[in-house]
C-alpha positions in Angstrom: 14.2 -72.7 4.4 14.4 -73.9 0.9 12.3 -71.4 -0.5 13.9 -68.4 1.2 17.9 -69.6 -0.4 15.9 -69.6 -4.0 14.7 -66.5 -3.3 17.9 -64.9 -1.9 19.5 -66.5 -5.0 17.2 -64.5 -7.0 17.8 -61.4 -5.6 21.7 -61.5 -6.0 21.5 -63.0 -9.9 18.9 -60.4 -10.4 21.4 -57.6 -8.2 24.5 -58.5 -11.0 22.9 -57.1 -13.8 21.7 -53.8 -12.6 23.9 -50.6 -11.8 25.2 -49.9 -8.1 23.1 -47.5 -6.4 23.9 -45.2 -3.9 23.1 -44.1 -0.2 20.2 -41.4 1.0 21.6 -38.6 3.0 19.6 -38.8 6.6 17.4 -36.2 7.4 18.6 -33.9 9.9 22.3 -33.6 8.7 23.7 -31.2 9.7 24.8 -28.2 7.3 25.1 -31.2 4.6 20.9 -31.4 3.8 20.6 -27.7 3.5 23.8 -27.4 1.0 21.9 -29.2 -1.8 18.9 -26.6 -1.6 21.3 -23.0 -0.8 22.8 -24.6 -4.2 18.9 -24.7 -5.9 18.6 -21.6 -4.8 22.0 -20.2 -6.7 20.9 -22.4 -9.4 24.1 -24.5 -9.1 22.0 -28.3 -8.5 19.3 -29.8 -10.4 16.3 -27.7 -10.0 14.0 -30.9 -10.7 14.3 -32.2 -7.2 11.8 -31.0 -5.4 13.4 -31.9 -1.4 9.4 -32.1 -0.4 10.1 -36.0 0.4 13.2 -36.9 2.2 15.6 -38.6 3.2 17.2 -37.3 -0.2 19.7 -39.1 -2.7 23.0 -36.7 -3.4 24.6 -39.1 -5.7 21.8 -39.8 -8.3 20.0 -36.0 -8.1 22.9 -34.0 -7.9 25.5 -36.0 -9.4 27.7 -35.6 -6.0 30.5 -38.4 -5.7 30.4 -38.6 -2.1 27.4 -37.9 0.1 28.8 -36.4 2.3 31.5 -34.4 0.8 29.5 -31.6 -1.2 31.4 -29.0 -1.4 34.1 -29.1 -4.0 37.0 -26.9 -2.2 36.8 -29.4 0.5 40.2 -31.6 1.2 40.3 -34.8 3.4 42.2 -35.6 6.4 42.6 -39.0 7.2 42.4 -38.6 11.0 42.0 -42.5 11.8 45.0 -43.2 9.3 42.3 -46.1 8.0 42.1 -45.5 3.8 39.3 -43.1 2.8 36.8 -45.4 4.6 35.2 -46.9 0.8 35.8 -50.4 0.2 35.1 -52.4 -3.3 35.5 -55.4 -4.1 37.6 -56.0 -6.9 34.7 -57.2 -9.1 33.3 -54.1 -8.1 30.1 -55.5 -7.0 30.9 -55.2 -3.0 31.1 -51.5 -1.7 31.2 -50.9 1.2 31.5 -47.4 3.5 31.5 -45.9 6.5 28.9 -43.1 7.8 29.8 -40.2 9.9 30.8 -40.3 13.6 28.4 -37.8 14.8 28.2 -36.6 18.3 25.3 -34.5 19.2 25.3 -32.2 22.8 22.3 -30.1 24.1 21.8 -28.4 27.4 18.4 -26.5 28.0 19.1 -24.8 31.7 15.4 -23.8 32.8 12.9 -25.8 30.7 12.7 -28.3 27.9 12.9 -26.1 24.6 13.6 -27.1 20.6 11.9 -29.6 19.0 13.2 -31.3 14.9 16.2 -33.3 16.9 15.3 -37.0 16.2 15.5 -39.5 19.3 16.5 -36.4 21.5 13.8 -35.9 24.0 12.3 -32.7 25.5 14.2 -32.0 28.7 16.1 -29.9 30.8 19.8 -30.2 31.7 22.3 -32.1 29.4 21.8 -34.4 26.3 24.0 -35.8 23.8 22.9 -38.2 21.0 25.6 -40.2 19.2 25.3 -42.1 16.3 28.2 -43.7 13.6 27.4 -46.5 10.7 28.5 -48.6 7.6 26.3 -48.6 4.2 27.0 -51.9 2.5 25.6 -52.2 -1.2 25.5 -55.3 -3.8 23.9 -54.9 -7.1 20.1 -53.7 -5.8 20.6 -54.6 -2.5 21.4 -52.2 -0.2 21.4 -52.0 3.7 22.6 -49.1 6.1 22.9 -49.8 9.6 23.3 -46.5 11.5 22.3 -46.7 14.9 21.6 -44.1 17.5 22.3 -43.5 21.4 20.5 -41.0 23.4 20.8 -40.2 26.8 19.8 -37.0 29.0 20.2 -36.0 32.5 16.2 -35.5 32.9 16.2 -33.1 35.3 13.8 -32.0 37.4 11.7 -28.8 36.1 8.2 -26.7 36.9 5.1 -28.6 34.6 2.0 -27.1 34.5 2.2 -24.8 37.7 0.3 -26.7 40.9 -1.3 -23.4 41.9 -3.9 -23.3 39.2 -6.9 -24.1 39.9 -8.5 -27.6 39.9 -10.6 -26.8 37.4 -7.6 -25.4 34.7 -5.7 -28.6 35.8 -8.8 -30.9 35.2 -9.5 -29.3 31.4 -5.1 -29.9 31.0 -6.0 -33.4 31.2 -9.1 -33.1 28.7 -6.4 -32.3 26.4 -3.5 -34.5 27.1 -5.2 -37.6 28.3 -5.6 -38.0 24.2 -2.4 -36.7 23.1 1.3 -39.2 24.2 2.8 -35.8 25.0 4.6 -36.2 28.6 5.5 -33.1 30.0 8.8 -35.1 31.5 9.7 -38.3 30.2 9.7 -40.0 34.1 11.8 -39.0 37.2 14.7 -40.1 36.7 17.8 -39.7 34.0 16.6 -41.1 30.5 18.6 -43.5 28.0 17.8 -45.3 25.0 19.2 -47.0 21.5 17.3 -46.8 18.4 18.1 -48.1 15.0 18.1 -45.2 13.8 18.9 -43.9 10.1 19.2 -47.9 9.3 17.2 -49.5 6.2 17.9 -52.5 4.2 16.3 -52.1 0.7 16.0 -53.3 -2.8 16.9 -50.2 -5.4 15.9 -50.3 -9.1 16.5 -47.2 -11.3 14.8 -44.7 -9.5 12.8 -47.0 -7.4 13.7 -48.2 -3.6 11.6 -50.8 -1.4 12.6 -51.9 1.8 12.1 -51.8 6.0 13.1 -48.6 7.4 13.6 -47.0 10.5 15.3 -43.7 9.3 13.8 -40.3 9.7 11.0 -38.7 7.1 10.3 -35.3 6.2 7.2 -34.5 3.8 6.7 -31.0 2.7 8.5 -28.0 1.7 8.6 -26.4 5.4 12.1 -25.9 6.7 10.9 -25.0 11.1 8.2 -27.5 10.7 6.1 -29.9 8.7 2.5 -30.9 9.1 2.7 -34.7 8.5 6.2 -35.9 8.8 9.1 -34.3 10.2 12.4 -35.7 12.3 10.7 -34.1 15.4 10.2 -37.9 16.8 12.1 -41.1 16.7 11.8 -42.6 13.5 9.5 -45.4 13.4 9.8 -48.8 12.1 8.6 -48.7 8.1 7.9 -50.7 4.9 8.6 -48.3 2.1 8.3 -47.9 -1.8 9.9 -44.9 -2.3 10.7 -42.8 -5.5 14.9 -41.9 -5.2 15.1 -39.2 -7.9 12.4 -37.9 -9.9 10.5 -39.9 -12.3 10.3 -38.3 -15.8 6.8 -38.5 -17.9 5.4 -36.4 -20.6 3.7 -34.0 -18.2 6.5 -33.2 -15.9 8.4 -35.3 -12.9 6.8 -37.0 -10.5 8.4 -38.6 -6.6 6.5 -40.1 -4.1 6.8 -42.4 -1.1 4.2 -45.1 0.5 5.0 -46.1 3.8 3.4 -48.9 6.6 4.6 -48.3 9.8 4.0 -49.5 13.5 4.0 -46.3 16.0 5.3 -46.8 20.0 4.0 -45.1 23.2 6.4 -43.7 25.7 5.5 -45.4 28.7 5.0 -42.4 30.8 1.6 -40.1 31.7 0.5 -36.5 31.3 2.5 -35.1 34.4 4.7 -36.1 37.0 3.4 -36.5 39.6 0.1 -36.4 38.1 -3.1 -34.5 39.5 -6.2 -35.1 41.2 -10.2 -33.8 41.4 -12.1 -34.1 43.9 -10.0 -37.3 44.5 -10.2 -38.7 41.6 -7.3 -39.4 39.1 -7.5 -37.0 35.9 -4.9 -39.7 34.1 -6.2 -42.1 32.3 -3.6 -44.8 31.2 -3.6 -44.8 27.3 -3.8 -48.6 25.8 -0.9 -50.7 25.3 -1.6 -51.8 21.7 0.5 -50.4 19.3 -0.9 -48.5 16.3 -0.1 -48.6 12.5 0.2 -45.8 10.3 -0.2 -45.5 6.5 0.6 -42.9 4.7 1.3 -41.4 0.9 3.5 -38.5 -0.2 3.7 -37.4 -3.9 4.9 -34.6 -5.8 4.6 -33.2 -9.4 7.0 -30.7 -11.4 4.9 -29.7 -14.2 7.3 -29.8 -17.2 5.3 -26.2 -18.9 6.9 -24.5 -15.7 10.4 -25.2 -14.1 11.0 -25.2 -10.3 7.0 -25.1 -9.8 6.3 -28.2 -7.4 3.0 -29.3 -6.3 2.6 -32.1 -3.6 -0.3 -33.9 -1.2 0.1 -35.7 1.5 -2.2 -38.1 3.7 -1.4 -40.6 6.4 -4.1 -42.7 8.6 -3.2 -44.5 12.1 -5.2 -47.0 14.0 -4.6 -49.3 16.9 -3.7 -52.7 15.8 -6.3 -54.4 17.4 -8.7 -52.5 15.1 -7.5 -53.9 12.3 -10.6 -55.6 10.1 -10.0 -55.1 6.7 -8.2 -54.7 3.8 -8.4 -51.1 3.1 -7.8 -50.2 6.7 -3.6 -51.0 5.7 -4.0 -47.9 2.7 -3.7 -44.2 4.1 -7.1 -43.5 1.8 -9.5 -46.3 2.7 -11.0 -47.7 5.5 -13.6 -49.9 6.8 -13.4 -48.9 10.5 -15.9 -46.5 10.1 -19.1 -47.0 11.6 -22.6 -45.8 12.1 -24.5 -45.8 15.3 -27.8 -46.2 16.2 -28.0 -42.5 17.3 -26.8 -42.0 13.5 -23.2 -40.5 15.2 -20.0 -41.9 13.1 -18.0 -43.7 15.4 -14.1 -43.4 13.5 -11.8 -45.9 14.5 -8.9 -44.3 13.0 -7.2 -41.1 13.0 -6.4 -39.2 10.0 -4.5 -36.1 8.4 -3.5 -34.5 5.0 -2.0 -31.8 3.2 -1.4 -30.0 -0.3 2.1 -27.9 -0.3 3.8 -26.1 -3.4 7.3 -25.4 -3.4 8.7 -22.2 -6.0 11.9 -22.4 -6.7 13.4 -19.2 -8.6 16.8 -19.9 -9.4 17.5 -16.6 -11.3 16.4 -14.7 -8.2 18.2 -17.0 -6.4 15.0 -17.2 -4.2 11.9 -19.8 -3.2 9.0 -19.3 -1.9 6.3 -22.5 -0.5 3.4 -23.0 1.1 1.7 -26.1 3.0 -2.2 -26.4 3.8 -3.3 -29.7 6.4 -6.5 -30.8 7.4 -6.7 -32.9 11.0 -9.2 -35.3 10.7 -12.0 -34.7 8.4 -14.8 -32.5 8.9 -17.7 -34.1 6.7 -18.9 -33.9 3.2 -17.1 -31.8 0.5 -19.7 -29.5 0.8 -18.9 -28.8 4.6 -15.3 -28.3 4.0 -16.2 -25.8 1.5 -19.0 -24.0 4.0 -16.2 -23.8 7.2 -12.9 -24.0 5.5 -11.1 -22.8 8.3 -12.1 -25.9 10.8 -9.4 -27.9 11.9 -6.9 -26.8 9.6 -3.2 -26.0 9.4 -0.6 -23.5 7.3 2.8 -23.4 6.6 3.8 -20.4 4.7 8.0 -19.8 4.1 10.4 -17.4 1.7 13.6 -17.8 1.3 16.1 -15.5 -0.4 20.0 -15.4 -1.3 21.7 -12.0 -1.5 25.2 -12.3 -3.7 27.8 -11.1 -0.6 31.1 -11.1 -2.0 31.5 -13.6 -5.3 34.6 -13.4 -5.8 34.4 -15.8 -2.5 31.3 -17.2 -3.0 29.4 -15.5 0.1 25.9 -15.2 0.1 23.5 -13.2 3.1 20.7 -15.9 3.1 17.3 -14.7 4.0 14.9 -17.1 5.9 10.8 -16.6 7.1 8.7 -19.0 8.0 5.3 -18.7 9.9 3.3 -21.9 11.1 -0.4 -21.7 12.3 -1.5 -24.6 14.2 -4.3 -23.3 16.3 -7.8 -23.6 15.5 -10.1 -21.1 14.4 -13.6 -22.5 15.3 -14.7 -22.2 18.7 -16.9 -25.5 17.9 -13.7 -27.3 17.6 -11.8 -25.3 20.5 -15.0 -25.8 22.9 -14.7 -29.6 22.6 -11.0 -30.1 23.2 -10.7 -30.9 18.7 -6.9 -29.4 18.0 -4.3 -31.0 15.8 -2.6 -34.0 16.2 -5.2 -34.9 19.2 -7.4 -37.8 18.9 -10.1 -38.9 21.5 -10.1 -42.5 20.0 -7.0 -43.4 19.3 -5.4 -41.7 22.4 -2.0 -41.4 21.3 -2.9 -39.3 19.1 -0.1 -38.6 16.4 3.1 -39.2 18.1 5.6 -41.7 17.9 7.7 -42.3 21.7 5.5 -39.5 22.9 7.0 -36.9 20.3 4.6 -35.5 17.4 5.1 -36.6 13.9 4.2 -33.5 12.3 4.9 -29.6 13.3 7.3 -29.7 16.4 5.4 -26.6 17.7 3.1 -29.4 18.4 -1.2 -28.8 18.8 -2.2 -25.1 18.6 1.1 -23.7 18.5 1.9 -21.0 16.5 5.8 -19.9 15.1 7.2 -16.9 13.4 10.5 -17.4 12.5 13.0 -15.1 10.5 16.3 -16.0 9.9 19.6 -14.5 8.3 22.8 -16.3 7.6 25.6 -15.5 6.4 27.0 -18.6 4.0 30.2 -19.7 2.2 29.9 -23.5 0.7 29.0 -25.4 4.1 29.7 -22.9 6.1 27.3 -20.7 7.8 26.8 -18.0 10.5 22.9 -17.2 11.7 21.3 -14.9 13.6 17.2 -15.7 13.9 14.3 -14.1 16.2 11.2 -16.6 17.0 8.1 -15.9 18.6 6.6 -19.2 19.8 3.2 -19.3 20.8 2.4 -22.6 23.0 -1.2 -24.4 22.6 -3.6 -21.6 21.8 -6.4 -24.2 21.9 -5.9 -25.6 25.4 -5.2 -21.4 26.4 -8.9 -20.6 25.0 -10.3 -23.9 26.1 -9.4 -23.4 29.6 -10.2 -20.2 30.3 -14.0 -20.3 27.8 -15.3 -19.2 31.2 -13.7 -16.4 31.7 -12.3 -15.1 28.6 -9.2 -14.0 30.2 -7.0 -12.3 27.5 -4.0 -12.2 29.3 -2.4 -15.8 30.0 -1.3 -16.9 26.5 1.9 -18.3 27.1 4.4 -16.9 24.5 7.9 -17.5 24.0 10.6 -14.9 22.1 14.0 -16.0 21.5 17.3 -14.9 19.8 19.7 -17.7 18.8 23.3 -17.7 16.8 24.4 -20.2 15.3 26.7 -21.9 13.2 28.1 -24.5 10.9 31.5 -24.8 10.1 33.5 -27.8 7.8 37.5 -28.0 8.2 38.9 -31.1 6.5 37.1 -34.3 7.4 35.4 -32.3 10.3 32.1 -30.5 10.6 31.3 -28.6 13.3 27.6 -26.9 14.7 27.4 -24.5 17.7 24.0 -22.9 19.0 23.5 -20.5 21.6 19.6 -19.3 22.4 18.1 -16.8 24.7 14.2 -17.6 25.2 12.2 -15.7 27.5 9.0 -17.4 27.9 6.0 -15.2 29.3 3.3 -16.6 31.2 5.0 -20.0 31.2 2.9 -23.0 31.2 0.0 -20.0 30.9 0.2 -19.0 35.0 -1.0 -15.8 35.6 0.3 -14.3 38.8 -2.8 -13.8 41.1 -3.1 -10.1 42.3 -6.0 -9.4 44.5 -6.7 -5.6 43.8 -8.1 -3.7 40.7 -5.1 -4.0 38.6 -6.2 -5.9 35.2 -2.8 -6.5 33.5 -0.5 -8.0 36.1 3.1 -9.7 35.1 2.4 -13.7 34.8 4.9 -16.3 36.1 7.9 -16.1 33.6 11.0 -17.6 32.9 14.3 -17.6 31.5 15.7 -20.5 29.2 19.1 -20.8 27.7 19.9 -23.5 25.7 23.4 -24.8 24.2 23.7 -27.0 21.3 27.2 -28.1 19.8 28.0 -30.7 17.8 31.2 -32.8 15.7 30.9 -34.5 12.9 33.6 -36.9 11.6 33.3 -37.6 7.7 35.9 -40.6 6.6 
């Protein structure tokens, strides 16, 4: 006890003599996160930050004086009659504030749908997530407590269709016996409190460690990420963490290094779940928890502004696998071991990317690109011979079209296309697809959600997106095509090479942000008409080759309120 009141002592005589820091804006804000990068774009904030690691830091990268409280025309209304909601101490080494009152609702009325929503699940019928918090700060210390609350009605909804065959259901399990992806999350209505966006941290110029639970998001992506989005719950984390870019003679650098501890969910593959031949096709994943490592960094070149370039590389294992040193760092490990059949036997699960991000302020456009590799494939020389093996691609471009400036509307122009699925029948004829691991059989998920791409293994997306955009305020139109699992599509039916069961989803959405006073509000309405859903082709017993499969309708509701203090 004596050495931990020396040690606290430290930390506050050490805290007086360095400059307040400030708070990081949580990944997943609504309309606030995507201000800062519209205003890149118009080349109206620091084009230096390079919003490939987040959460990000408004007040030391863009000089903001309140985090959440970008936009400059914007007046407050002091709804609670309670002062701004900023306290400072009159030494003015105490400051505390309050975090927004946010109040998330989502309905999806035929099947779960959406995916980059944080502790939300995947379900049917309604959700709402709420979550409020205080940011407390003094000197280099610095702790934000934001808990969440989720809870959802669960409902009942068709899974993978009982009429397939045994067979199709048996190779569904080959898949998702090493994946913690339930297709409901039990039988009943679900609730649960999380941390949330909470940390507690020692800052230091443009340095941050600390124990995190908040939300990360590597890459430049904007529908999905290969390595870390805020598609899951965010995990418990030690991080050492860049806050704004670090300045050298070759350009600016940020990065991030992160040890985590990653949860199951609890629940199986289906509900109920299957049999063949009278034997179980679910087999109950361990208990043990896992840790991750993982490294993000990023580099500006000075020679070329707005030019990012970025890698990325995380490594799980289960806990009880833990044996040596370099098995805690994302780039070693001594888990790896050699047979007597000369096979490797690899304890632990691993994944990495490259990404660049252009940013072209005078075109008031970007464009960025992200590569992954699941698990490696060998030798240098391998990866080089079959390039296209278990790998991954982002590829975005985004574009803002002057509107009116005397008002300062833009038309904002969004694509993005994701590939998931795998390209070598190798890979797709032993059940190999991203994210899945037949070792460590949670593969990479955190509370049964993926990490990475929400799209989840072998989906693929195209996405294009146009909003219409005033400050935070914004009015979307996008069309998606969603293709679900190619991998598990082509591994199922290998026999017969049907052509005709992908299961494919198109949907038209509109959607909105809008700020009035200390409010923000988000709406979303989305149309999705899912062919072949859950890939069930309907069985016609005469000569006609392209019959309808079983599909479905889905409509799903978002809307949201923000309170800002």
């Amino acid at each position: 006890m004596k050495h931990i009141k020396i040690a606290f002592t430290v930390i506050l005589l050490f805290a007086l003599h360095n400059e307040l820091s400030a708070q990081s804006l949580p990944v997943g804000s609504v309309a606030l996160e995507d201000y800062y990068r519209r205003a890149q774009l118009l080349g109206e904030a620091d084009s230096s930050v390079s919003f490939m690691i987040r959460p990000i830091w408004p007040k030391l990268n863009f000089k903001s004086k309140d985090v959440f409280y970008q936009d400059s025309t914007e007046k407050k209304f002091d709804l609670l009659k309670a002062g701004s909601g900023t306290y400072r101490s009159k030494n003015k080494k105490l400051l505390m504030e309050l975090m927004p009152i946010n109040i998330l609702g989502q309905m999806n009325t035929h099947h779960p749908y959406g995916w980059n929503d944080g502790a939300m699940i995947p379900a049917k019928g309604l959700q709402t997530l709420v979550s409020a918090g205080v940011y407390l700060e003094y000197g280099m210390l610095s702790v934000q407590l934001r808990p969440e609350l989720v809870a959802a009605a669960n409902t009942e909804f068709d899974t993978f269709d009982k009429d397939h065959y045994d067979v199709i259901a048996a190779r569904y399990y080959d898949f998702y016996n090493n994946i913690d992806l339930p297709a409901r999350f039990g039988k009943t209505g679900y609730a649960r409190a999380y941390w949330g966006q909470s940390s507690i941290r020692l800052n230091y110029k443009a340095l941050s460690f600390g124990l995190s639970t908040e939300n990360l998001w590597w890459g430049p992506g904007m529908r999905n990420s290969l390595i870390m989005s805020n598609t899951a719950p965010g995990f418990k984390h030690l991080t050492l963490n860049t806050r704004k870019p670090i300045r050298t003679a070759v350009g600016s650098f940020e990065g991030q290094l992160i040890a985590g501890r990653l949860e199951g969910s609890g629940f199986g593959v289906l509900e109920p779940e299957r049999e063949y031949y009278g034997d179980a096709l679910y087999i109950p994943k361990s208990n043990d928890w896992r840790y991750m490592s993982g490294l993000a960094v990023t580099w500006q070149p000075k020679w070329v502004p707005g030019l990012f370039f970025g890698l990325t590389r995380t490594s799980q294992l289960y806990s009880d696998d833990l044996s040596g040193f370099g098995d805690y760092l994302p780039f070693f490990s001594s888990s790896t071991k050699v047979n007597a059949d000369g096979a490797v036997d690899e304890k632990r699960d691993n994944r990495s990317s490259v990404f660049m991000r252009w940013l072209w302020p005078e075109e008031h456009a970007e464009i960025y690109f992200e590569y992954g590799n699941n698990n490696d494939i060998g030798t240098a020389r391998n990866q080089l011979l079959e390039p296209q093996r278990r790998r991954a691609y982002i590829f975005g471009l985004r574009k803002m079209l002057p509107f009116n400036q005397s008002r300062n509307e833009n038309l904002l122009i969004s694509i993005e296309a994701a590939q998931m699925a795998e390209t070598s029948p190798e890979d797709i004829t032993d059940a190999n697809s991203w994210y899945i691991n037949k070792y460590v059989r949670h593969g990479y998920t955190n509370r049964g959600e993926v990490l990475g791409a929400g799209i989840g293994p072998g989906g693929n997306l195209q996405s294009l997106d146009v909003s219409w955009v005033k400050g935070l305020k914004r009015i979307g139109l996008q069309v998606e095509r969603y293709v679900h699992n190619n991998d598990f599509y082509y591994y199922a039916y290998i026999d017969s090479k049907d052509p005709r069961r992908h299961w494919t989803d198109f949907s038209l959405s509109l959607s909105g942000e809008w700020n009035y006073k200390n409010l923000v509000f988000n709406a979303k309405v989305q149309g999705i008409r899912s062919l072949n859903y859950q890939w069930y082709l309907i069985q016609n017993p005469g000569d006609i080759i392209w019959v309808n499969g079983r599909d479905a309708t889905n409509l799903q509701f978002q809307t949201g309120l923000s309170y800002r203090f």
